[in-house]
Structures are given as structure tokens and as C-alpha cells.
C-alpha positions in Angstrom: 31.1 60.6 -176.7 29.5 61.9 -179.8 31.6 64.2 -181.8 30.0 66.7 -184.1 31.7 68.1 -187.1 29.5 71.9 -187.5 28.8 72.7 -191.8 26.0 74.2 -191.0 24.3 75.2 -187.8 23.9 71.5 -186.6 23.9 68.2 -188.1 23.5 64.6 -187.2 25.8 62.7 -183.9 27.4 60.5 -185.1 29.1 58.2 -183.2 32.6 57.6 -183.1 34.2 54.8 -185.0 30.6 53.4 -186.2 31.0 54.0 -190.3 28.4 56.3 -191.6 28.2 55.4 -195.5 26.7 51.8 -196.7 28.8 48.9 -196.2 28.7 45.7 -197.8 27.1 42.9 -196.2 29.4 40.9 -193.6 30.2 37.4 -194.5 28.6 34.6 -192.7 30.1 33.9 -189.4 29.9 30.6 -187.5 27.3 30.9 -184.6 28.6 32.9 -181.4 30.9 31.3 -178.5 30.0 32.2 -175.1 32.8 35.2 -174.1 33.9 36.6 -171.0 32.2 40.3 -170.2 34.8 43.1 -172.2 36.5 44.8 -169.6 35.7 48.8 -169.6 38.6 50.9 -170.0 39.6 52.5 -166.3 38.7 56.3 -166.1 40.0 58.7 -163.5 37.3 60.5 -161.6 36.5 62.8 -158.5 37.3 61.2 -155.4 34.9 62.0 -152.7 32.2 64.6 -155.0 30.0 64.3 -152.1 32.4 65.8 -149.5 32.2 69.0 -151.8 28.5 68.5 -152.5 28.4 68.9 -148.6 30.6 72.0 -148.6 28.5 73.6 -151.1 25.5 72.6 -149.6 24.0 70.7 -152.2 23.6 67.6 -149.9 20.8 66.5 -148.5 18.6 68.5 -150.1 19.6 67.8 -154.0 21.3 64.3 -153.4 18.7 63.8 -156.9 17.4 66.0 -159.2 15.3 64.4 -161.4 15.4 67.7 -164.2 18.8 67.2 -164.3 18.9 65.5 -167.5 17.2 68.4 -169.5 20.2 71.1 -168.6 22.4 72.2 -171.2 25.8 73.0 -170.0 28.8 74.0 -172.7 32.2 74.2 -171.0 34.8 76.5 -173.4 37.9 75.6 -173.1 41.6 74.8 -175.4 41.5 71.2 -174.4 39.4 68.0 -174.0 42.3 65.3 -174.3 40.9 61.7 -173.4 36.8 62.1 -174.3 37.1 59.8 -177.0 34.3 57.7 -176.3 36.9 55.0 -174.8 36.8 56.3 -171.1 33.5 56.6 -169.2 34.8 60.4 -168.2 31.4 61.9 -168.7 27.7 60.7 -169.5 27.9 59.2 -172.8 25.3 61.6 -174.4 28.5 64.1 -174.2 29.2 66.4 -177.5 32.6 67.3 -178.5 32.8 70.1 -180.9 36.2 70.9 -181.8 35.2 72.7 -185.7 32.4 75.1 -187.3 31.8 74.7 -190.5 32.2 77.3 -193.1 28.2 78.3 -193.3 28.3 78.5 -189.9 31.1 80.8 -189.7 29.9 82.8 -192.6 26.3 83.0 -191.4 27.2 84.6 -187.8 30.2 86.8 -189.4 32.8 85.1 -187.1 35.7 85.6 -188.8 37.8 83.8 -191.9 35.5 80.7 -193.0 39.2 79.3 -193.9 40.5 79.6 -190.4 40.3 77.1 -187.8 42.7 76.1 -184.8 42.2 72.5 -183.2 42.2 71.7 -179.6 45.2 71.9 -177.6 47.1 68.2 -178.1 47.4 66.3 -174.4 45.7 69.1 -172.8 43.2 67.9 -170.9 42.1 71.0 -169.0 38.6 71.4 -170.4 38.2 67.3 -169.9 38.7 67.9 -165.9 36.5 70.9 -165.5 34.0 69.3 -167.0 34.5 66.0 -164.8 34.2 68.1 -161.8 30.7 69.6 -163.2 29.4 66.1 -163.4 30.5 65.4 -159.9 28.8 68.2 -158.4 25.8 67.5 -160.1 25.6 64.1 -158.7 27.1 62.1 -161.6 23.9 61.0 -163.1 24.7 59.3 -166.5 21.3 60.9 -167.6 22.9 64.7 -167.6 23.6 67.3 -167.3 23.5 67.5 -171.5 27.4 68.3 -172.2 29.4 70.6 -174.9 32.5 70.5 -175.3 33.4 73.4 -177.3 36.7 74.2 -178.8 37.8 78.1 -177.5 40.8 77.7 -178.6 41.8 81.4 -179.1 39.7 84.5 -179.6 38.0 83.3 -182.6 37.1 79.9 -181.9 35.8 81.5 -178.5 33.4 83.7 -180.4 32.7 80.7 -182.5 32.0 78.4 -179.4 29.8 81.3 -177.4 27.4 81.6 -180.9 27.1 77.8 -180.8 26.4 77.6 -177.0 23.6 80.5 -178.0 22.3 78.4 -181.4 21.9 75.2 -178.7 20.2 77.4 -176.4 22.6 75.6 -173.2 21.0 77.2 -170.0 25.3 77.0 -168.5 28.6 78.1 -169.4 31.6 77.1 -168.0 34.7 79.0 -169.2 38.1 78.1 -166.7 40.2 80.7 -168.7 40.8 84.6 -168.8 42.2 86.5 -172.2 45.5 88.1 -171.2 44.6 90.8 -173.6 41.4 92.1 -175.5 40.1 94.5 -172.9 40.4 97.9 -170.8 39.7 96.4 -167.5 36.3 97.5 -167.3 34.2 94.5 -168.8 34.1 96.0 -172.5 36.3 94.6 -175.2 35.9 92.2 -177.9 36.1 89.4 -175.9 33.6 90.7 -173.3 31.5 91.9 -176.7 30.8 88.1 -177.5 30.0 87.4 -174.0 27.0 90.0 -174.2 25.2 88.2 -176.4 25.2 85.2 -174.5 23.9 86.7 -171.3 21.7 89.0 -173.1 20.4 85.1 -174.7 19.6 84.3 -171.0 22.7 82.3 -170.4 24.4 82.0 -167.3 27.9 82.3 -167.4 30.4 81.2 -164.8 33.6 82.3 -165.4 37.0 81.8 -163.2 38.5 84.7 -161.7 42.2 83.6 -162.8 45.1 82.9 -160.7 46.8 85.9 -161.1 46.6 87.0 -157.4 49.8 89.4 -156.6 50.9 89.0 -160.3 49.2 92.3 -161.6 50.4 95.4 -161.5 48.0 98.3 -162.4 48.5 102.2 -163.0 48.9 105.4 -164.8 50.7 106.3 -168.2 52.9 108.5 -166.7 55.9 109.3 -169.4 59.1 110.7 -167.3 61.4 113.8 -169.3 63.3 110.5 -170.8 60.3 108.6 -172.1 60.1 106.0 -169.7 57.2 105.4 -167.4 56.9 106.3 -163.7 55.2 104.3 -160.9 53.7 104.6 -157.9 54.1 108.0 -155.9 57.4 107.8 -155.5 58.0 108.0 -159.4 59.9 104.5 -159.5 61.1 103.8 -163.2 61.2 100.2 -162.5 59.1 97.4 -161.4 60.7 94.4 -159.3 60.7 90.7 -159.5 62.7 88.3 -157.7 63.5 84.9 -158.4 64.0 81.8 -156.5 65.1 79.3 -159.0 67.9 79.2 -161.3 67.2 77.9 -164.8 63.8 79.8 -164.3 61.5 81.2 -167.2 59.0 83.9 -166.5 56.3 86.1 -168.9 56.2 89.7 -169.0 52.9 91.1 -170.3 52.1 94.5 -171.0 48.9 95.8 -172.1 47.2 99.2 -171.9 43.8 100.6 -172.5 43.4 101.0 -175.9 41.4 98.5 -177.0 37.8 98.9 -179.4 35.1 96.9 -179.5 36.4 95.2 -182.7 38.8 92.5 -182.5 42.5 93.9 -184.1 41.3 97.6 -184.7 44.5 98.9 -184.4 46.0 101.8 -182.0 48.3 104.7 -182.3 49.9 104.5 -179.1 53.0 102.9 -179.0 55.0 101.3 -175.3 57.5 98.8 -175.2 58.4 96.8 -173.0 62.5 96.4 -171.8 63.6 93.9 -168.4 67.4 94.4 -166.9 68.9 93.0 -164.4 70.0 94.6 -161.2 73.1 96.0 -162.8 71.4 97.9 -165.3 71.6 94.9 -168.1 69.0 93.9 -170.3 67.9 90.7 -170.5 64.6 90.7 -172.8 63.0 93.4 -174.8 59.3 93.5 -176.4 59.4 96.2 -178.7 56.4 95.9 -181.7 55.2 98.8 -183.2 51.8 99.3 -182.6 49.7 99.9 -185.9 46.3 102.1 -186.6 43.3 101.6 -188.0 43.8 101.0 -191.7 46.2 98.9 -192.9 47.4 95.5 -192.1 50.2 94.6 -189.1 53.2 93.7 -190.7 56.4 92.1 -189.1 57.2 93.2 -186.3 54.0 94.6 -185.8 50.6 94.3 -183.7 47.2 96.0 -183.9 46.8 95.2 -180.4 48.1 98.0 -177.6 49.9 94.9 -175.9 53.7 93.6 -175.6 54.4 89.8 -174.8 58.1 88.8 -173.1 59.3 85.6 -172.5 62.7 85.2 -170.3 63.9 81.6 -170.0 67.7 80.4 -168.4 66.9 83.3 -165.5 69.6 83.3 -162.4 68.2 82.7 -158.9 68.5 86.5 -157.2 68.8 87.7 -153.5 67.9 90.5 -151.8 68.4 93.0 -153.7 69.1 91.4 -156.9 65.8 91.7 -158.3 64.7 92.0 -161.9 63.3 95.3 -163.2 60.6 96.1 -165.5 60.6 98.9 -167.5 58.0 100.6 -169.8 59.1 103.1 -172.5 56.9 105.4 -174.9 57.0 105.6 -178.3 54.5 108.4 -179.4 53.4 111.2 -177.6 49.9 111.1 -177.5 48.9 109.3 -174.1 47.0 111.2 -171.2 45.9 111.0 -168.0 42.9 108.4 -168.8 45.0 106.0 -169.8 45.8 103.3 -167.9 48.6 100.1 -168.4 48.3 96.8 -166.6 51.7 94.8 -166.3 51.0 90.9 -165.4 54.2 88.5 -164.5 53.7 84.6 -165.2 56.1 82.2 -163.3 57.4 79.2 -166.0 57.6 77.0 -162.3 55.3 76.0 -159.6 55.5 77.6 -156.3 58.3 76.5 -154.2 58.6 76.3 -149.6 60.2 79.5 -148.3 63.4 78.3 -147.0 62.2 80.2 -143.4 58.5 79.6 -142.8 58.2 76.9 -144.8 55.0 78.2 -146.5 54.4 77.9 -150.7 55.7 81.2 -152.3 56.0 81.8 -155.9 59.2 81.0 -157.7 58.9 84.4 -159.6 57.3 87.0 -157.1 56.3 90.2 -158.5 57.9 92.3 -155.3 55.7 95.6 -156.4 52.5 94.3 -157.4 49.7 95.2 -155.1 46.6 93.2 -154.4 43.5 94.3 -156.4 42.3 95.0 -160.1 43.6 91.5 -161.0 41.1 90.1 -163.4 40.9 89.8 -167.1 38.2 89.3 -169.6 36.2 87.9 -170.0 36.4 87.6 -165.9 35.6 91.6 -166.0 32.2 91.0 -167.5 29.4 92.3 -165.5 27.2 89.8 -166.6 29.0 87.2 -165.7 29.2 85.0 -162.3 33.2 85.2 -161.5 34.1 83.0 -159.2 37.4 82.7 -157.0 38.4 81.2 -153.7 39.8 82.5 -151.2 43.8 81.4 -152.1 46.4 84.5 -152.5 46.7 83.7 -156.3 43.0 84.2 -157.0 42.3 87.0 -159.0 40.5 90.0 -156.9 38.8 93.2 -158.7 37.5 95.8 -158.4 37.2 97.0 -162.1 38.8 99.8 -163.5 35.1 101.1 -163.0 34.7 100.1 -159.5 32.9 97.1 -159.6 33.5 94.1 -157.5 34.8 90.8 -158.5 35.1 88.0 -158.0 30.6 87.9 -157.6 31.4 84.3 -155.8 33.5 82.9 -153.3 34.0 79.3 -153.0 36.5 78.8 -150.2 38.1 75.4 -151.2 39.4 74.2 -154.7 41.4 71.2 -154.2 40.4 68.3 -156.2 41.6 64.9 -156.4 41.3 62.3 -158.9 41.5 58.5 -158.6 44.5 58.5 -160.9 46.2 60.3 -158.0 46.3 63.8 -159.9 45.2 66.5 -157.4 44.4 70.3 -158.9 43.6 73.9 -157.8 42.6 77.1 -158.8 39.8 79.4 -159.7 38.6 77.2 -162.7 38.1 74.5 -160.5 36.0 76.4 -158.3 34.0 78.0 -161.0 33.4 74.2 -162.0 32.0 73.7 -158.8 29.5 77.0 -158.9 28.6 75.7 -162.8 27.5 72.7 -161.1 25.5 74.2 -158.7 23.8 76.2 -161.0 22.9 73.6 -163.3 21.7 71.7 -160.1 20.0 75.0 -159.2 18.3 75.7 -163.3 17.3 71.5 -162.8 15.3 72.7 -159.5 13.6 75.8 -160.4 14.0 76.0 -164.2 13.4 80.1 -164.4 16.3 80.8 -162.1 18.6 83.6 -164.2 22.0 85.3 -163.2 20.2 87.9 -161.3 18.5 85.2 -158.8 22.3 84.1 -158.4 23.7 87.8 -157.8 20.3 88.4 -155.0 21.2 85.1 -153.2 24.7 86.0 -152.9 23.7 89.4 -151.3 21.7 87.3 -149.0 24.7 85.3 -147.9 26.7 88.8 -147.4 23.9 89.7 -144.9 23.6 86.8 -142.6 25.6 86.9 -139.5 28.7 84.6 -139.8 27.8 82.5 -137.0 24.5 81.9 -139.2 26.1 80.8 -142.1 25.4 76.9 -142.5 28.9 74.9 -143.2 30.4 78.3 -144.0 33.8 79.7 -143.3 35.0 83.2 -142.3 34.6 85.7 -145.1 37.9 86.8 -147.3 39.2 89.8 -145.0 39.0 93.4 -146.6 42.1 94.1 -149.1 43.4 97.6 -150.0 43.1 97.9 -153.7 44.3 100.7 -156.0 42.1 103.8 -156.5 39.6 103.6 -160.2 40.7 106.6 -162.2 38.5 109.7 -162.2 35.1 109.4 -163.7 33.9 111.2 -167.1 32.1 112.9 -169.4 30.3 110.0 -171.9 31.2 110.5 -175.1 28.7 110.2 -177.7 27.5 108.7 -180.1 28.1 105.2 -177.8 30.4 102.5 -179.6 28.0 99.7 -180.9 29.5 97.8 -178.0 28.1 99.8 -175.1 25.0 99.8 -176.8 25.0 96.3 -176.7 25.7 96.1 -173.4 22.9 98.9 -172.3 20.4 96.6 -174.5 21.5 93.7 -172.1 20.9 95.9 -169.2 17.4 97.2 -170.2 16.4 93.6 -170.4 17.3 92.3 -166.8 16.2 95.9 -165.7 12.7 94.7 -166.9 13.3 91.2 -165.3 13.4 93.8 -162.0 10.8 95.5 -162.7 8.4 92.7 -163.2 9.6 91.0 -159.8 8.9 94.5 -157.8 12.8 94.7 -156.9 12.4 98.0 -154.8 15.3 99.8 -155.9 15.8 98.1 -159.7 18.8 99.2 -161.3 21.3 97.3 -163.3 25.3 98.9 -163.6 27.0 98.9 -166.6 30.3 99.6 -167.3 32.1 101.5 -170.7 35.7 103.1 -171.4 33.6 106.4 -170.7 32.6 105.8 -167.3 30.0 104.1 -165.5 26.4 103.8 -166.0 23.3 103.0 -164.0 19.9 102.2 -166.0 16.6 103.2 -164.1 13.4 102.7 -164.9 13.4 106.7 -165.5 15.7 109.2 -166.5 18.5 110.0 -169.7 21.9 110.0 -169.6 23.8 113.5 -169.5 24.7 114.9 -172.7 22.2 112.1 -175.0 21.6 113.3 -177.9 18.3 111.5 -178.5 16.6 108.2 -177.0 18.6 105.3 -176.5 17.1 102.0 -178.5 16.4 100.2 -175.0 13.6 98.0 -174.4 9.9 100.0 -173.5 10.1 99.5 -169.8 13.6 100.7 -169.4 13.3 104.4 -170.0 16.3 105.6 -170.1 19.9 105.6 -168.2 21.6 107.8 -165.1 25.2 108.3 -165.6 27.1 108.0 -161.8 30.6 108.3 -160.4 32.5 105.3 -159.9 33.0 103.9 -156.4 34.8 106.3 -153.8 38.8 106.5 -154.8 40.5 104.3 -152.4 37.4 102.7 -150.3 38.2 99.4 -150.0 36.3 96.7 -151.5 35.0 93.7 -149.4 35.0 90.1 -151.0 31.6 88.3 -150.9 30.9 85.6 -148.1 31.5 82.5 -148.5 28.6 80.3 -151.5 25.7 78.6 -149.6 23.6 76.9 -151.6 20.0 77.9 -151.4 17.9 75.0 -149.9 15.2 74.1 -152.4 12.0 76.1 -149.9 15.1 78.9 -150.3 15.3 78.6 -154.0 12.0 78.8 -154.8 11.6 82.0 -152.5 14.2 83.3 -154.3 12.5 82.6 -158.2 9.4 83.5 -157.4 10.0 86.9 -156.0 9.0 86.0 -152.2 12.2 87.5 -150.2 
């Protein structure tokens, strides 16, 4: 593996272990004895790629793919533990890139030159997703051309997605979600990174998390005493039960009040307090949130979020459960603002004593299902993929929008060492490889070939469906809160993000899509860009490109409809494909 150390924008691989200043010349030897072949070091890999190539419907039809080699993929992640060069775990042409150097930092704004966080030690999580890419592309030693970048954090992220921009890869793979850094609506710092990669031309596949049933979602509403109310029965406590004593769980708490800007501070204050059934406390979060202007002290944050970690927890019983609570601090919240509570279990899932089925070992008794993922997940821009398992992450948006974009039913994986994973990020490895199969077939496919294939797949009868399974039933999912007025002038953020738009509106345009329009999301409200028209209450043009005149705004979806899941990924067949690419459908 090649390993890149980043001073600039690029510089020389060099590989590891081979000195790189002059040496002195090496002493005469006596002539070479005839050895036995060096043994290569053993290297765990997918067992079986071509079952899921099958499932995917990648085989026959792309058993080679002879462009293969020339597609960049970068997979993001806080962990590559074991590409060392020493293990034949990807082609050897890989590039690890665990530090940006100082002019690059400098050159792209992202952050403290001086700062830098290294790669997870002994996590491996990045090393594995990226395996599984390789597998699904057919395991070619010519390619797919790898980075492995370090997003280790929000700053390295923004780091890695400029250098997956500067490298111009044509894939990226990220098998994570920020707990934080966003309103649930695709806007946020996090997601304000992730524009300028798609607006690039990148196609991003992103996991849809595994925080099925773990979410809970809903008003600020402050009670007479200051605590929060949920629910319509006005509740002033969330529930959690827990099957295993010497448990840990995390309680995070996070409401919309995040800018564009990473740490811009907020003036609205909620802490976060957990009892026990008696009334007890057992854990409190309570930092004081901090304003624009001045620097977070201790005990401080500039971010509207509060982080709890309970370990030693007792095993509880029917009604025993844990509660939540949420108490304000300042006065100033409304009725457009919104909190999101998510509960992490510290153990795996454990058999129901009566059905015998895997349940959590936390379970968060009054989380509904819906509104579950997290940047940058929320991103419409993005291909957010899930599977159809309880703990994958479902949307909509707070805007309405539906996530995951992809389903991929099955995300079991097993490696030779005997290690067997799941989860969304192993799906969304899957869908990276298909698409980097997919750009290796028909090199001009983009994210908006993707999305119109996928709304193919939702209309073809199930019985139709080649090697598909039944669609994810229908799910009841919380109501989006009531749309608005914009407010003006936009955030530099949402002008981003309309800029973005006006470009794959013209991609529309020039393929005669008869009814082009491209959504976008802001904390205002949602927006629709048309080839004609203004948004209500402009004050002058919007700096869009020529072709995309001007933007419509639009309610969001219809309170309480339920939102459908997507059928189940087919891969195009290549006569398919190119239908698809060059406008024929």
C-alpha cells in the first residue's frame, strides 16, 4: 500500500519501508543461493463476493469490467488498521492518507494548520468497507484506484472530502453518520462540505446508520416547570428498559440550532437529566450552551447538543424503566424548534427470553420509527443506502424527504478469518461498488442516473423484479413541522446548496427530463428549482447558473402521509445502463 504524507496538495508515493534519501552502496555479497518462494502473509477476505454480486445483479453481465481500473473511489472513514502493505487486503496501488499537510490545510481554509487527529488505533472499520468494495467490483488487482482517507472527526472529514475533490475520485464511500452538526434537514456544517463534493460531480454513498427505533424526534415544548413535554399526552419522560445488568448506554440530545459554520455558538440552553423509576437520578448532561462571540469555556459547548454516558446500569422489568428528561435553561425557544433524542446501547443485541428473536439490550420503549438519520445521511445529494433490518435508519427529513434513496435487502458479510458483520455501512459498501462497476461501464453515469433507475425499480411490478425481494412495508413516521416563510438574505450555505441544484437542474434540462426539478432543503423550508420562476419574498436574482432561472418555494410533504421505502437495488443490465445515460427511457 502506498501511504502519502499531504504538505502540499500531492506529492510523491512512496512506498512503505523502501528508504527515500541516498544510501551508501551495499557491501559485496557472495553470489545468491537458490531459496524457497517467501510465503505471503494470510489476509482475510469476502467469502463468497459472487453470491452478493448475484444478489445485486452484477453477475453475468459485469463478471469483467475492463474500465475498472481507471475509477477513483475514496472511502472516509476513522480507521484503516492492517493496510500496511504486509497483507494483500486491497490492490496494491491502494493510498492511505492519514495527514494534510499545513499548505494544504491553509490553502482550502480547513481549519488549525496545527491540528491533526490520527486514525483510530485497531480499528479496522474503514479497512473492511473498503474490502467489501473490492469484492463487489470483482476483485481485480488492477482497481478500482483506492483512498483511504482519514475522517477522523469533523475536521479531518472536511479535510478528506477537499482531497477526494483535488484527486477528482468519481466514488465516495463514507460508513458513518455525525451524531451532531445538523437540523435534520440535510443543511449543517457537515452536510456544507458534502456540497461541494457533489456539486464536483462526485457520487456519494453514504450509510443510513443503525439507529433504527433508537431516535426519538419532536417539539420544544417547555411545561410551567421548565421541563419538556412529549408526545400528545404531554409525557415529561422518555422510557428505556434494560436487559442486562452491568449495562452502559448513551444519551444524546441535540436540537435545531445549528449554522452553517462549524462551532457558531447558540443561545438556547437544554440539559439533559436520566432517573430511575423511583424518581433518582443517575446521570446528568448539563453544559451551558454559548453564543456567537467568545470562546466555550469549561463546562461549556458552542454546539446546541448534550452527550450522557451511563455505565454499571441494573437490568429493569416491566415497569422499571429508565426515564429521560429534558429541561430548559433560557426562554427563548418556539414552536420551530425541534429536538432529537438518540439512545446508544454499550452491548450487542441479546434473544428475547420468549420468542427467542434478537432485541436490543437497551430498547428505547418510546421511540417511534421514522426521522432517524443523521448527517451527513440527511444530504439530498447523496445516495443513502440502508437495508431492510429494524435498526436501519429510515427518514423522512425534517423537510419531508425520503431516505434511505437505496435499499439493499441483505448486509451480512463474512470473512475468511471467520469474522461476520452487518449493518448499513456494509450495504452502502456494496451500492459504492456497484456504482464504481456502473461509472467503469458507462463513464458519464452521475447521482441523478442513480436516483431515475431507482424510480424505475419502484415502478416495476414485484413479480418483475429480477432476484428481488418484497419491498420494505410502509412505516408510520412523525408529522414534518409546518412549512415557512424563507427568510432572506439565504445563509451562504443554502446558496451553496441552490448553486448545486441549478447545476443538476441543467443536467435535466439538457437530457429533456419532462418535468425537471431538483428539491432542496434549508432550516427555512423547502425549495423546488424550475427552469422558471423566483422564490417568494427574493429580493433580487439568485447567483444560479443561466439555464436555471430561478426557484419555486413549496410545502413540505402532507403532515402525517406515510412515507414508502424504495424497492429493493437491481442493477441496471449494461443495454439498461446505457438507456439510462444516454437519455433513451
Amino acid at each position: 500500500m502506498r501511504h502519502l504524507l499531504l504538505s502540499g496538495l500531492l506529492v510523491a508515493a512512496v512506498a512503505p519501508f523502501r528508504p527515500v534519501a541516498s544510501q551508501p552502496p551495499l557491501p559485496q555479497l557472495p553470489p545468491p543461493q537458490p531459496q524457497q518462494p517467501q510465503l505471503q502473509s494470510a489476509a482475510a477476505r469476502v467469502l463468497n463476493p459472487d453470491d452478493a454480486r448475484r444478489r445485486l445483479g452484477l453477475l453475468p453481465s459485469y463478471a469483467a469490467v475492463p474500465g475498472i481500473k481507471g475509477v477513483k473511489v475514496a472511502v472516509l472513514d476513522s480507521g484503516f488498521d492492517g493496510v500496511d502493505g504486509k497483507r494483500p487486503y486491497l490492490p496494491a496501488t491502494a493510498v492511505v492518507i492519514e495527514h494534510y499537510g499545513a499548505d494544504f490545510v491553509n490553502k482550502f481554509g480547513l481549519g488549525d494548520p496545527g491540528f491533526t487527529k490520527p486514525f483510530n488505533p485497531g480499528d479496522a472499520h474503514g479497512r473492511l468497507l473498503a474490502q467489501l468494495v473490492w469484492a463487489t467490483t470483482g476483485g481485480s488487482p488492477d482497481g478500482p484506484q483506492f483512498y483511504l482517507m482519514n475522517a477522523n472527526g469533523p475536521t479531518m472529514f472536511r479535510r478528506a472530502v477537499r482531497m477526494a475533490i483535488e484527486l477528482k475520485v468519481d466514488v465516495v464511500l463514507f460508513g458513518g453518520t455525525f451524531e451532531g452538526a445538523g437540523n435534520y434537514d440535510g443543511r449543517g456544517p457537515i452536510n456544507a462540505a458534502v456540497d461541494e463534493a457533489v456539486a464536483a460531480g462526485v457520487i456519494w454513498v453514504n450509510a443510513a446508520g443503525n439507529t433504527g427505533g433508537a431516535v426519538y424526534n419532536g417539539p420544544v415544548d417547555v411545561g410551567p416547570d421548565g421541563f419538556l413535554r412529549f408526545g400528545a399526552a404531554g409525557a415529561t419522560a422518555l422510557r428505556f428498559r434494560n436487559r442486562l445488568d452491568e449495562n452502559s448506554a448513551t444519551v444524546l440530545l441535540t436540537w435545531n440550532d445549528y449554522r452553517d459554520a462549524e462551532d457558531a455558538g447558540t443561545d438556547k440552553d437544554l440539559d439533559l437529566v436520566v432517573e430511575d423509576s423511583r424518581g433518582r437520578v443517575v446521570g446528568e448532561s448539563k453544559l451551558v450552551q454559548v453564543g456567537a462571540g467568545r470562546a466555550a469555556a469549561g463546562g461549556e459547548t458552542k454546539n446546541p447538543r448534550e452527550r450522557l454516558s451511563l455505565t454499571g446500569l441494573a437490568a429493569t422489568g416491566a415497569g422499571e424503566e429508565y426515564r429521560v428528561r429534558v429541561r430548559a435553561n433560557t426562554p427563548n425557544f418556539g414552536p420551530r424548534d425541534r429536538l432529537r433524542l438518540l439512545l446508544t446501547a454499550g452491548r450487542p443485541p441479546v434473544p428475547d427470553p420468549v420468542t427467542g428473536r434478537s432485541v436490543p439490550s437497551v430498547e428505547f420503549v418510546d421511540a417511534p420509527r421514522g426521522s432517524e438519520v443523521y448527517p451527513p445521511a440527511d444530504h439530498a445529494g447523496v445516495l443513502t443506502v440502508g437495508d431492510e433490518a429494524p435498526t436501519s435508519a429510515v427518514g423522512p427529513t425534517a423537510d419531508g424527504r425520503v431516505k434511505p434513496d437505496v435499499v439493499v435487502p441483505d448486509s451480512s458479510v463474512r470473512f475468511s478469518n471467520g469474522e461476520e458483520t452487518a449493518g448499513a455501512s456494509n450495504v452502502a459498501a456494496y451500492f459504492a461498488g456497484v456504482v464504481a462497476v456502473l461509472r467503469a461501464s458507462e463513464p458519464a453515469l452521475t447521482v441523478a442516473h442513480v436516483r431515475e433507475w431507482v424510480r424505475v425499480l419502484d415502478r416495476e411490478p414485484a413479480g418483475a423484479r429480477v432476484g428481488a425481494v418484497p419491498a420494505v412495508p410502509v412505516r408510520d413516521f412523525l408529522p414534518p413541522p409546518s412549512p415557512v416563510v424563507p427568510v432572506w438574505p439565504l445563509s451562504p450555505n443554502e446558496l451553496r446548496a441552490l448553486r448545486y441544484s441549478g447545476y443538476a437542474l441543467d443536467e435535466k434540462l439538457r437530457r429533456s427530463d419532462p418535468n425537471p426539478h431538483v428539491i432542496v432543503s434549508a432550516p427555512a423550508g423547502t425549495f423546488v428549482v424550475t427552469p422558471g420562476g423566483r422564490v417568494g419574498g427574493a429580493p433580487g436574482p439568485l447567483p444560479l447558473p443561466p439555464l436555471a432561472a430561478g426557484v419555486v418555494g413549496t410545502p413540505a410533504l402532507a403532515a402525517g402521509r406515510p412515507v414508502p421505502l424504495h424497492a429493493a437495488w437491481r442493477t441496471p443490465s449494461p443495454r439498461e445502463l446505457a438507456d439510462l445515460v444516454r437519455g433513451n427511457r
